[in-house]
N, C-alpha and C positions, 0 to 999 in steps of 0.2 A: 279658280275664279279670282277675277283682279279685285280692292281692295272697292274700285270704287263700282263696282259689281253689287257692293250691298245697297247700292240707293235706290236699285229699281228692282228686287225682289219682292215679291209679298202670294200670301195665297190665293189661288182664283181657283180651285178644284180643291173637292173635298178627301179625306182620306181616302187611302185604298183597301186594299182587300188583305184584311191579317191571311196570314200562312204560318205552317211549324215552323220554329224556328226563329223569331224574330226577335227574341230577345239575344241569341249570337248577331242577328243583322245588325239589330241595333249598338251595339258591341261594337261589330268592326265599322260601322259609320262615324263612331266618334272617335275611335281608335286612326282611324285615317284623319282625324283633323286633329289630332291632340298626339302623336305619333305614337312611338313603340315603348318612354320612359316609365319606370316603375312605378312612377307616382307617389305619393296619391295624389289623386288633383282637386282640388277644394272647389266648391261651387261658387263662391266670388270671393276672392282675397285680398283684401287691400295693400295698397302698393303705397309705402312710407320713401320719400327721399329724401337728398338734402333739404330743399326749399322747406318742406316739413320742420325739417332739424332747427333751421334759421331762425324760421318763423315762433318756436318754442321757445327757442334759447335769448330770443328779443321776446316774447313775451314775461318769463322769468324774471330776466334781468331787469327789466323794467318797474319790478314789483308788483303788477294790478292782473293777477292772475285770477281772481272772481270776474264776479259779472260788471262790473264796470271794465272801462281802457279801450285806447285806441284800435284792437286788434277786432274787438265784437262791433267796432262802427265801420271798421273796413269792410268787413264780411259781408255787413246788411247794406252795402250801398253796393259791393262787388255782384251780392246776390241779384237785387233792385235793376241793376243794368241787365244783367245776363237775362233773367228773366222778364225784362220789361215791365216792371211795375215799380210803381214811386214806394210804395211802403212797404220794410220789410221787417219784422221783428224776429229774432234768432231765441230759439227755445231750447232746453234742455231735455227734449225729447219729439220723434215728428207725434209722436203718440199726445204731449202736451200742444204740442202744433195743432192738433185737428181738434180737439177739444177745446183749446182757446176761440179758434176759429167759429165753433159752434154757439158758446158760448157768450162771444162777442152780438151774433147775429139774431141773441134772446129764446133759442132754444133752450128747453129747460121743462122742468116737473110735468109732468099730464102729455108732455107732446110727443109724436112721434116723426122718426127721420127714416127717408126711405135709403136705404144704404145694399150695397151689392153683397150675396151673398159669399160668391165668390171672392174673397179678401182677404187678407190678413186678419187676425183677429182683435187687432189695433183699432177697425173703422168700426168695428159696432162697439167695442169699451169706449170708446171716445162720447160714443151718444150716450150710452150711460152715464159715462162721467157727469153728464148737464140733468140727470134723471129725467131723462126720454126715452122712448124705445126703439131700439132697431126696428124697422119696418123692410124686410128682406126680398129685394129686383133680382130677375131674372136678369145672366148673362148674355152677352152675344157672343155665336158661335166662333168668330175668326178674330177679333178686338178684346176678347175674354174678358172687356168694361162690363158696364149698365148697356143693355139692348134697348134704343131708344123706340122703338117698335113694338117691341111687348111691353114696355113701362107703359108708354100711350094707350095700349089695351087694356092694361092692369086697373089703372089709374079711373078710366072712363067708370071702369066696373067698381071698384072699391072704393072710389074719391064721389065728394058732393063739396060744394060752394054752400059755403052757409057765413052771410055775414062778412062777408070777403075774405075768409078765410075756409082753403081747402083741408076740409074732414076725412078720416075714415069712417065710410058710412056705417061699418060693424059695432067700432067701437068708440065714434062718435070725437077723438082725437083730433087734432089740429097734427096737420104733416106740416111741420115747420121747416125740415130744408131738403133735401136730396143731395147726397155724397154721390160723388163717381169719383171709381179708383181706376188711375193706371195702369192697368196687371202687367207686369215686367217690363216696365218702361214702354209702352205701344199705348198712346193713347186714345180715348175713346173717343165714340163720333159725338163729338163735345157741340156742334152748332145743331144737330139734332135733338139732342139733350137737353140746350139751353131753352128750344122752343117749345119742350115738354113742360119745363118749371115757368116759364113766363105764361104759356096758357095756364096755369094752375096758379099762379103768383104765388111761388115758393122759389125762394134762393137756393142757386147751384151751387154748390162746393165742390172743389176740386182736393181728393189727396193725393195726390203727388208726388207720393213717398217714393215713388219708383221713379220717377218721371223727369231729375235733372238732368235737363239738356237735350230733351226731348220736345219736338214740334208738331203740332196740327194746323194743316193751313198755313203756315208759314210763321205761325205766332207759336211762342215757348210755352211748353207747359207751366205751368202754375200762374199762368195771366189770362186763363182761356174762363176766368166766371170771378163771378166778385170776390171770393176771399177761396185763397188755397192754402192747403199744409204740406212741406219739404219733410224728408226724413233722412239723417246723415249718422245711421247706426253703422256700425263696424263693418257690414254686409253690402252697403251701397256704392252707385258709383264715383261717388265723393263722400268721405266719411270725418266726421269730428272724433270718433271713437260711439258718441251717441250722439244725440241733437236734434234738434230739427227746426223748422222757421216757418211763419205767415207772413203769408201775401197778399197785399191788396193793393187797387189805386183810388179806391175808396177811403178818404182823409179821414173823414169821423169812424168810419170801424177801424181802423188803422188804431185811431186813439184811442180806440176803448175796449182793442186788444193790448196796445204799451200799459192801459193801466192796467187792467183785469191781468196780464204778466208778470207785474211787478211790484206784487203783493198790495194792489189796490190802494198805494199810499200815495198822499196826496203830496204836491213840491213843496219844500220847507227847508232852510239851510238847516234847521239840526231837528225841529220837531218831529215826531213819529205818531201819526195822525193814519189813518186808513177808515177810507168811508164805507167799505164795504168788503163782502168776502171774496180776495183775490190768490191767484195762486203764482208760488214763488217759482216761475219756469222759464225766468232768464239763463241763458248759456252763459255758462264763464269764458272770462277772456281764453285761458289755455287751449279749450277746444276751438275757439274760433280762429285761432292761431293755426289751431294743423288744418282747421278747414278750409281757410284761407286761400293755404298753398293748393292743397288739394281742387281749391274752383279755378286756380291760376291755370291748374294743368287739365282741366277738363277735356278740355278740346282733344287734345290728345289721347285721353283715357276712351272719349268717344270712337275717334278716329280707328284706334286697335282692335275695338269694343265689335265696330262695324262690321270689318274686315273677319274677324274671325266670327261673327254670325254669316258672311256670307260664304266662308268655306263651311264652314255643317249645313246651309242650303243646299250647298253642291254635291257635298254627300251625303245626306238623304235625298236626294230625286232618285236613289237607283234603290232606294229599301221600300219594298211594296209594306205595307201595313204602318206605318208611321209618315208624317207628315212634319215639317220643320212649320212653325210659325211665325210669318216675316209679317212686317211692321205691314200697318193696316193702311188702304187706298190713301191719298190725303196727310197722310203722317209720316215724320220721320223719327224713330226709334232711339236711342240710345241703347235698345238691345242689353238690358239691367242684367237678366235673366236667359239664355237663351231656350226657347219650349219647344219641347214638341209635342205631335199628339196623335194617339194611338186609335188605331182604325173600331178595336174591339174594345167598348166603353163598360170594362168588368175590372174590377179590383185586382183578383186570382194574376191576370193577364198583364195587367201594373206593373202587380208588385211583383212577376217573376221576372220584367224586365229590369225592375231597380235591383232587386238581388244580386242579374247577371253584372249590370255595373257596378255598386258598390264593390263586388266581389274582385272585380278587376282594378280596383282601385281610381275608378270615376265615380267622383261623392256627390253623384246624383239627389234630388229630392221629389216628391211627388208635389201636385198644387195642393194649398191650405186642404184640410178637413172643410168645407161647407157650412157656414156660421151656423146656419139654423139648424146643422144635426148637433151642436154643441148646446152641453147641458143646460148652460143658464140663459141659451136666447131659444127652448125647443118650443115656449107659449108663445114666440113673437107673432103678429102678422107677417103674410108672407104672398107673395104670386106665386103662379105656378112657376118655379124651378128647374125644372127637367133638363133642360138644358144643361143648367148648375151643375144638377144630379150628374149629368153625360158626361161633362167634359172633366169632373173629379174623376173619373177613372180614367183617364184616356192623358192627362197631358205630365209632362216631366219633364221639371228645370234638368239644364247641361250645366258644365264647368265654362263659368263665363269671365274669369278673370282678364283684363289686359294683358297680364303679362303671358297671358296663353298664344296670342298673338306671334311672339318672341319664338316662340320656339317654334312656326311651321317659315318656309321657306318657300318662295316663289317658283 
């Protein structure tokens, strides 16, 4: 399959029909796009080059290797363009990104955030972080987001207007925003989502952590709702080592995520004044320095990124009982992660496919655990899941690194 073959893949039929055997199929599927080398091959690895190198050794030399200098205001206006949004603020973690972000928009104590259960386990600490609670949405089956369609059901059933603010009518709660996450860079049906939270007037949030350089509709992820959070941990497709950044083109939250980042102190040539409790989650200059280069080169990382998600489409159409999952109707992917997903939705079935791969040295991983079967969110509110439930046993990241790209041959 040619490279530019990945722009009009995606799913439109459902899995197939498991058979014995399918964890050797699955085996020689990826084995045919990753080839015959010993491996092992890591499930995203970051790619360090010279520009890297440059970009450090001018930050160094320069002296302003904290969070002040030049290189953390290149980033946030590099970011600002790429993404299309006027304000960007660069954090010291996406996990501090999405909790500023919350934060910023006055979620906090008594309230709760309707968030996917399917996620990282980033998106529901984050709402804790504000002393809120998770309030755990059912996924969509092919978008692996927030299903805008069972939210709209969920919500009719468990939500009430009281006072202009929408409640849990259980437990009487104010839903102060809705999180939708990107699940491996494919993002969700964001203009159906948006009409959920505006019927209900609760702000959308976008995490994003997966999602640089990824589009819906033609618009870049992290500009698709009022305030989004970036994540540029070691694992990503552009990485500071950690990091991460908010987005908005909303000027006043904008400002009152710069203060609320920077330890809430107020401008004063030397005074040290802070009006309020802020947290210290500016990125330093050195990380912004390798992240830098690393968004110089994106296009590129994409580009590779693509290409080798559309040869593992090509070779799974011929393995009955698994399914590749290609970037969703309306969106274009950066493909973070590459997934697939398993016909027979049982653990046993899973994990004897990861076993066959890791054993061959493809460093497969299965999706997150399901927030709400994790100990400390198991009292959350929640919809019905099942979905969730189904596609935790059924889907499993590939080896998605760029530089995987490099070694198949046309």
């Amino acid at each position: 399959m040619s490279g530019a073959a990945a722009e009009d893949f995606s799913n439109t039929s459902g899995p197939g029909v498991s058979k014995p055997g399918l964890p050797e199929q699955v085996v020689a599927a990826v084995r045919a796009v990753l080839g015959d080398g010993a491996g092992p091959f890591p499930l995203h690895e970051p790619e360090i080059g010279p520009l890297e190198a440059q970009y450090i050794n001018e930050c160094v030399g320069s002296g302003w290797v904290s969070t002040v200098g030049p290189f953390v205001d290149r980033l946030e206006a590099a970011l600002g363009e790429m993404c299309g949004v006027e304000n960007v603020f660069a954090t010291s973690s996406g996990t501090a990104a999405l909790h500023l972000a919350l934060a910023a928009l006055g979620v906090g104590e008594g309230d709760e955030v309707i968030v996917p259960s399917l996620s990282f386990v980033a998106t529901a600490n984050a709402v804790s972080y504000t002393g809120a609670i998770p309030h755990f949405a059912d996924a969509d089956e092919w978008t692996m987001g927030l299903d805008p369609r069972a939210l709209t059901k969920h919500m009719k059933e468990a939500c009430v207007m009281q006072a202009g603010d929408c409640r849990n009518k259980a437990t009487g709660r104010r839903i102060a925003a809705i999180v939708v996450m990107h699940a491996f860079g494919h993002p969700a049906e964001m203009d159906a989502l948006q009409e959920v939270a505006d019927h209900w007037g609760v702000p959308l949030v976008e995490d994003a952590a997966e999602a640089l350089g990824s589009s819906y509709e033609g618009k870049p992820a992290g500009s698709l709702s009022r305030i989004a959070a970036l994540s540029f941990n070691g694992n990503k497709i552009a990485t500071a080592g950690g990091g991460g950044a908010v987005l908005t083109n909303d000027a006043e939250l904008a400002a009152r995520v710069r203060h609320l980042g920077s330890t809430a102190k107020l401008p004063h040539k030397w005074e040290y004044v802070h009006d309020e409790t802020g947290f210290n989650y500016r990125m330093p200059s050195l990380n912004a320095a390798l992240l830098l280069a690393q968004v110089e080169r994106l296009d590129d990382f994409i580009k590779r990124k693509r290409r080798l998600a559309a040869r593992y489409a090509a070779s799974f159409c011929s393995v009955q009982g698994a399914d590749f999952m290609g970037q969703p109707p309306g969106a274009r992917s950066n493909y973070w992660l590459n997934t697939i997903r398993l016909a027979v939705a049982t653990r046993p079935e899973r994990d004897a496919v990861l076993e066959a791969l890791i054993s061959d040295g493809i460093l497969a991983r299965p999706v997150w655990e399901p927030l709400h079967n994790l100990p400390m969110f198991r009292t959350c509110p929640t919809a019905d899941l099942s979905v969730t439930e189904r596609l935790s046993g059924q889907l499993i990241n590939l080896p998605s690194s760029p530089k995987l790209q490099d070694l198949l041959h046309d």
